[in-house]
C-alpha positions as a Python dict, from the first residue, in 0.01 Angstrom:
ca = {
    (1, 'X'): (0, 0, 0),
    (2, 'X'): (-335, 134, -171),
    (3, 'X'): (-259, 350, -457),
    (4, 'X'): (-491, 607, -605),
    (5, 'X'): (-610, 682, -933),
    (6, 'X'): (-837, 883, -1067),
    (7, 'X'): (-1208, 681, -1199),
    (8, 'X'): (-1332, 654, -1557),
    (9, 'X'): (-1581, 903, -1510),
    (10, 'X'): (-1320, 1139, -1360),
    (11, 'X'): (-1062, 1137, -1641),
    (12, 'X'): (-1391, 1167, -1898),
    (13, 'X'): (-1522, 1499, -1672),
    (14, 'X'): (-1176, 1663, -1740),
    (15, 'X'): (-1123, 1563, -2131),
    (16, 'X'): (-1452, 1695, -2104),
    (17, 'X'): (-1409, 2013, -1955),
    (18, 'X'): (-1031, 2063, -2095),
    (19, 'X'): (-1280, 2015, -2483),
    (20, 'X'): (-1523, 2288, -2369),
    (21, 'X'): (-1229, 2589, -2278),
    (22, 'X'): (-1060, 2491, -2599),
    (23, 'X'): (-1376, 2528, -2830),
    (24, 'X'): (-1416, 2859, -2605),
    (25, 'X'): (-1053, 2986, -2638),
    (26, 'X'): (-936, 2824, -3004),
    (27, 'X'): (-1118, 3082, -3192),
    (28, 'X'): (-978, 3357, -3052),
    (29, 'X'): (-656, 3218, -3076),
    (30, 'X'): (-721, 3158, -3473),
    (31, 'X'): (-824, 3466, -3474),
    (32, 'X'): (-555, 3661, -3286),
    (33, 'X'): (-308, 3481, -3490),
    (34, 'X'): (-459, 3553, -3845),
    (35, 'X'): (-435, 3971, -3731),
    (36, 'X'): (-73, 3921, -3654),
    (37, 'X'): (-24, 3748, -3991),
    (38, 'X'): (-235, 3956, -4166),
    (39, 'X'): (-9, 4271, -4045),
    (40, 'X'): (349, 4127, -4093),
    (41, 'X'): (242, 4081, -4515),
    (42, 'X'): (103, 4365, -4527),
    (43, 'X'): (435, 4602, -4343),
    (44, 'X'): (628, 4371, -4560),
    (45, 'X'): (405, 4437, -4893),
    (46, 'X'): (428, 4780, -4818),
    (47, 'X'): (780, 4786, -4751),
    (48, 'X'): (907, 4587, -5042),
    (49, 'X'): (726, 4861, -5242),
    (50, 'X'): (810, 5163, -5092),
    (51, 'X'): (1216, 5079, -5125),
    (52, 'X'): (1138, 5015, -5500),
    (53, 'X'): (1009, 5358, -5516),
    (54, 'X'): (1247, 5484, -5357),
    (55, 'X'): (1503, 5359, -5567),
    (56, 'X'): (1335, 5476, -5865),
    (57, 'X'): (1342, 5808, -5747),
    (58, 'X'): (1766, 5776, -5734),
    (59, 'X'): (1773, 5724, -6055),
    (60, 'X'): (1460, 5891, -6205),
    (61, 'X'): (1462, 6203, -5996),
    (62, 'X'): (1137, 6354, -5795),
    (63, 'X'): (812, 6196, -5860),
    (64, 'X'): (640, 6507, -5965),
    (65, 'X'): (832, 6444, -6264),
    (66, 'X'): (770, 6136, -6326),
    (67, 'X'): (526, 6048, -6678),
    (68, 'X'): (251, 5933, -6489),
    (69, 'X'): (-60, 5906, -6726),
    (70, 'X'): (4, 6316, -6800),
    (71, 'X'): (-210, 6294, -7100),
    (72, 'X'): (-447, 6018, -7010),
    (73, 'X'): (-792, 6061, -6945),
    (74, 'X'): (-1108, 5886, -6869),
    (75, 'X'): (-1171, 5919, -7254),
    (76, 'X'): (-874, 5740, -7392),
    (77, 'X'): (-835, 5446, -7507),
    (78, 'X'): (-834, 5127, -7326),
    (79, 'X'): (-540, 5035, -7531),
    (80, 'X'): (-343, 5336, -7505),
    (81, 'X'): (-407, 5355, -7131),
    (82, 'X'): (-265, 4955, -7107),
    (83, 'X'): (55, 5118, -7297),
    (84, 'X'): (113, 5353, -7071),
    (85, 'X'): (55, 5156, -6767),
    (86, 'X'): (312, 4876, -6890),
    (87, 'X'): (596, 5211, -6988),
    (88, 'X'): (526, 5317, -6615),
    (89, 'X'): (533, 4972, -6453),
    (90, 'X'): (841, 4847, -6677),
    (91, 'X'): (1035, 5183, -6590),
    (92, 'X'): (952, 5280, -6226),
    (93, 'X'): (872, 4987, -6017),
    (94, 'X'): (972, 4614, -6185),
    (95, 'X'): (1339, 4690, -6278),
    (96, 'X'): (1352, 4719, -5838),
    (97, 'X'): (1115, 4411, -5751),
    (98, 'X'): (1180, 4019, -5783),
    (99, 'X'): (953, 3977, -6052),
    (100, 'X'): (768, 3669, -6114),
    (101, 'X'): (498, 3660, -6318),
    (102, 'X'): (397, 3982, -6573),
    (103, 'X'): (69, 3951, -6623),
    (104, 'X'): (92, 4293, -6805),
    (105, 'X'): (-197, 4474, -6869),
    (106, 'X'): (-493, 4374, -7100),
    (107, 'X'): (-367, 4075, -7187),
    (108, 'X'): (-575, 3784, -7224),
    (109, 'X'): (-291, 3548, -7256),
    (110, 'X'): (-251, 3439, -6885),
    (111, 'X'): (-500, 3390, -6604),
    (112, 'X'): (-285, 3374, -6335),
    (113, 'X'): (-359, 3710, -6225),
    (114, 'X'): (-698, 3706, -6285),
    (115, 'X'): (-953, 3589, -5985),
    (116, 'X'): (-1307, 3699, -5809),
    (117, 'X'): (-1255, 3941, -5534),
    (118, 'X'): (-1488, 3969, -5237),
    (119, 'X'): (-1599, 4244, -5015),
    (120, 'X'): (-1800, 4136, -4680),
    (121, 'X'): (-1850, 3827, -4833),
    (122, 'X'): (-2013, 3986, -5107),
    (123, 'X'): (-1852, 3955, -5481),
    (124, 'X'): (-1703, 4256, -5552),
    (125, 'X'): (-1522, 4202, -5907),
    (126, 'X'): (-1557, 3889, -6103),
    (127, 'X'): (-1247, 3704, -6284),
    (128, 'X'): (-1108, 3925, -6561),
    (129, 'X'): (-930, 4054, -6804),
    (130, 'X'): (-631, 4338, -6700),
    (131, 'X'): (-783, 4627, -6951),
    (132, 'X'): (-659, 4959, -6752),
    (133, 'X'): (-435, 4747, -6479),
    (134, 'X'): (-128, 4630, -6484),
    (135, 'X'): (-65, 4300, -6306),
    (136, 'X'): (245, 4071, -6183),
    (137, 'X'): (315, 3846, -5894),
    (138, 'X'): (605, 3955, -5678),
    (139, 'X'): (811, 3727, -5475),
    (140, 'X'): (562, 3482, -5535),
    (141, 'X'): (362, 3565, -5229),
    (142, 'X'): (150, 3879, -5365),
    (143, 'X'): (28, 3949, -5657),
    (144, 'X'): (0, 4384, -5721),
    (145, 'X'): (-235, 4580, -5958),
    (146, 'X'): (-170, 4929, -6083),
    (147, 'X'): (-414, 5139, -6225),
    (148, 'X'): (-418, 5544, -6263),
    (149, 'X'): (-652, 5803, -6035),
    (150, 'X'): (-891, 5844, -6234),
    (151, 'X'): (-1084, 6069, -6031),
    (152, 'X'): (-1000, 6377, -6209),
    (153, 'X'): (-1026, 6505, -6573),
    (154, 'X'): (-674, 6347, -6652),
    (155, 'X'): (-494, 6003, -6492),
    (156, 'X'): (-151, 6281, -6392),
    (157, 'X'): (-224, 6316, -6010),
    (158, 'X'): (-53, 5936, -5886),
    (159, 'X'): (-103, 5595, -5935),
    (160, 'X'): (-319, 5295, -5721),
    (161, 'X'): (-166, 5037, -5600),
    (162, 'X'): (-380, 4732, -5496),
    (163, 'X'): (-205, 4458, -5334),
    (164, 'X'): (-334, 4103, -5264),
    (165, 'X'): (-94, 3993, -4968),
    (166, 'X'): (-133, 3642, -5039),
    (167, 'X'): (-184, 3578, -5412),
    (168, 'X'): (-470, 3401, -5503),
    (169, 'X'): (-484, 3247, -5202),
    (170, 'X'): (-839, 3282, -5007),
    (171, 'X'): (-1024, 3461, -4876),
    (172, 'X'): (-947, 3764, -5140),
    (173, 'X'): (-1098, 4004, -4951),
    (174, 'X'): (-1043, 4378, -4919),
    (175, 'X'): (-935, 4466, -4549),
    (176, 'X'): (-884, 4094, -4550),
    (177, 'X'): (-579, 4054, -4740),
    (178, 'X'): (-630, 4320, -5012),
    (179, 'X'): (-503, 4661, -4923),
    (180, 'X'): (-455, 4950, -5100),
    (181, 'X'): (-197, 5196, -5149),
    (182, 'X'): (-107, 5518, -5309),
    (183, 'X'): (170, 5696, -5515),
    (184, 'X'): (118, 6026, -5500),
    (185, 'X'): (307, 6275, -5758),
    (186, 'X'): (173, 6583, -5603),
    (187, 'X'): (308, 6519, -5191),
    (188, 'X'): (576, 6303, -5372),
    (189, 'X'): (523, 6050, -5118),
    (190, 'X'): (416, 5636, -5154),
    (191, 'X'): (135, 5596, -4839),
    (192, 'X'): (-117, 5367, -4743),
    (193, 'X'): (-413, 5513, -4959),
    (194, 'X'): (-625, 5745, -4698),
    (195, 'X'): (-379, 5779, -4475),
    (196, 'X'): (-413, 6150, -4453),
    (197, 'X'): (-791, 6086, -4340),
    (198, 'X'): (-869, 6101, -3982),
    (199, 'X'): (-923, 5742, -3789),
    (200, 'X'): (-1308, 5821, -3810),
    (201, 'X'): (-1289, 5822, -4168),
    (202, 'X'): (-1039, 5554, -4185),
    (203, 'X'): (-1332, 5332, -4032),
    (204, 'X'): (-1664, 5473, -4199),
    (205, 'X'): (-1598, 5749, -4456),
    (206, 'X'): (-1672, 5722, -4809),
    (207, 'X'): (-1378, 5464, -4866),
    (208, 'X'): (-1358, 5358, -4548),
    (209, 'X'): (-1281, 5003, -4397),
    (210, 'X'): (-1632, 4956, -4254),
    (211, 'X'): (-1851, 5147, -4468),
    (212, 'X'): (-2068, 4902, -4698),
    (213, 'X'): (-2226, 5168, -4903),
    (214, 'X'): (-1975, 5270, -5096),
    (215, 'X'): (-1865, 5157, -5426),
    (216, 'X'): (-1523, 5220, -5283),
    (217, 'X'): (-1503, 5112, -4944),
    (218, 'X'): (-1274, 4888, -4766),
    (219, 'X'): (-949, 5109, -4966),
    (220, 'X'): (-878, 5266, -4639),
    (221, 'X'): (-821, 4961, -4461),
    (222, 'X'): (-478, 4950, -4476),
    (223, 'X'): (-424, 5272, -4365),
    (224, 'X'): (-626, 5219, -4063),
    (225, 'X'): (-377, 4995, -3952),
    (226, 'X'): (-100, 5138, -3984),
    (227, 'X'): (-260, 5468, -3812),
    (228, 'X'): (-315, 5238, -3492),
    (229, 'X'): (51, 5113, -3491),
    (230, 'X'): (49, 4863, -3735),
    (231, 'X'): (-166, 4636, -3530),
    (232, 'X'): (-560, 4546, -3638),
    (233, 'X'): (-777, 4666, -3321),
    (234, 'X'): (-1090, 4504, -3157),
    (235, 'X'): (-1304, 4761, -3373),
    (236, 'X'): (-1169, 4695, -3716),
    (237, 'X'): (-1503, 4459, -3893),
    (238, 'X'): (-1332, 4210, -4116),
    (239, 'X'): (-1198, 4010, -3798),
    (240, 'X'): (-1466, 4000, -3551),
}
């Protein structure tokens, strides 16, 4: 009985072939996997912060009346702005997370909180020190910044929260794994920041995830994905 096996040059057309889809498909399949990642620390960032606020709020009453920077300004001092933000952050939001690391704010003593952040691939923000933020690791999977609106005359109107999903960890990168969000005192609500905006804005207004121009873009990011279900499309430009 003959039997039948495939030749040498058979077997080394197939591995051949089988290595071509794979360098064709394994890139999407990174890819497609780094989106779904990217969006379960994010829902879970955003989670694990909203609850905290929420707590607060049981035993702090409304937001509105919450001290939040009432008689700060863009004039104060860098000091007495780090004071504030450390009364806010030790009061309202630690006491209901598993903190751990306090970097606290403008303190030189630690630089665990401290790292370049890119945009694009461009350097955004070099490694410093946490004058006007307040800093800590939570869980120690993300590390959180706080820092007042400053976009008025006073700091009163609601707090930033920038969150780095994954720590230090690469790529640091707005839309990427840094997402902002937003404590508002005047809707009383904790939101992705710009989620109010419409999905056109979301993408290319002033803040928006794919706008370049802008000293503030990529803050909208977040909110862009949670507008389209919590799910990053084929159109959103920091995984394509």
């Amino acid at each position: 009985m003959k039997l039948k096996a495939f030749t040498l040059a058979e077997v080394l057309i197939t591995l051949g072939i089988i290595g071509v889809v794979a360098a064709m498909t394994l890139p999407t399949v990174i890819n497609n996997f780094r989106k779904k990642q990217t969006v379960a620390q994010l829902k879970k960032a955003y989670s694990t912060l909203a609850q905290a606020f929420t707590m607060a709020q049981k035993d702090y009453g409304d937001v509105s009346e919450w001290n939040i920077g009432s008689n700060m300004s863009m004039d104060s001092d860098n000091q007495d702005v780090n004071n504030s933000l450390r009364n806010f952050a030790k009061q309202y939001l630690i006491p209901y997370l598993r903190i751990v690391k306090d970097c606290d704010a403008g303190s030189e003593v630690t630089g665990q909180c401290d790292y370049d952040i890119y945009n694009f691939g461009n350097k955004v923000w070099d490694k410093q020190s946490n004058s006007n933020e307040y800093r800590f690791i939570v869980n120690n999977t993300m590390i959180v910044a706080l820092r007042y609106n400053n976009n008025g005359e006073y700091f009163g109107d609601g707090i930033f929260v920038r969150v780095d999903i994954n720590g230090k960890q690469k790529p640091n990168t707005f839309g990427e794994d840094i997402f902002y969000m937003y404590l508002n005192r005047q809707t009383k609500k904790f939101n992705m920041q710009g989620i109010e905006q419409t999905r056109e804005n979301m993408l290319n207004g002033s803040r928006g995830c794919a706008n370049r121009t802008s000293a503030h873009y990529g803050q909208w990011c977040g909110a862009l994905i949670e507008h389209d279900g919590w799910e990053i499309k084929n159109d959103y430009p920091h995984f394509n």
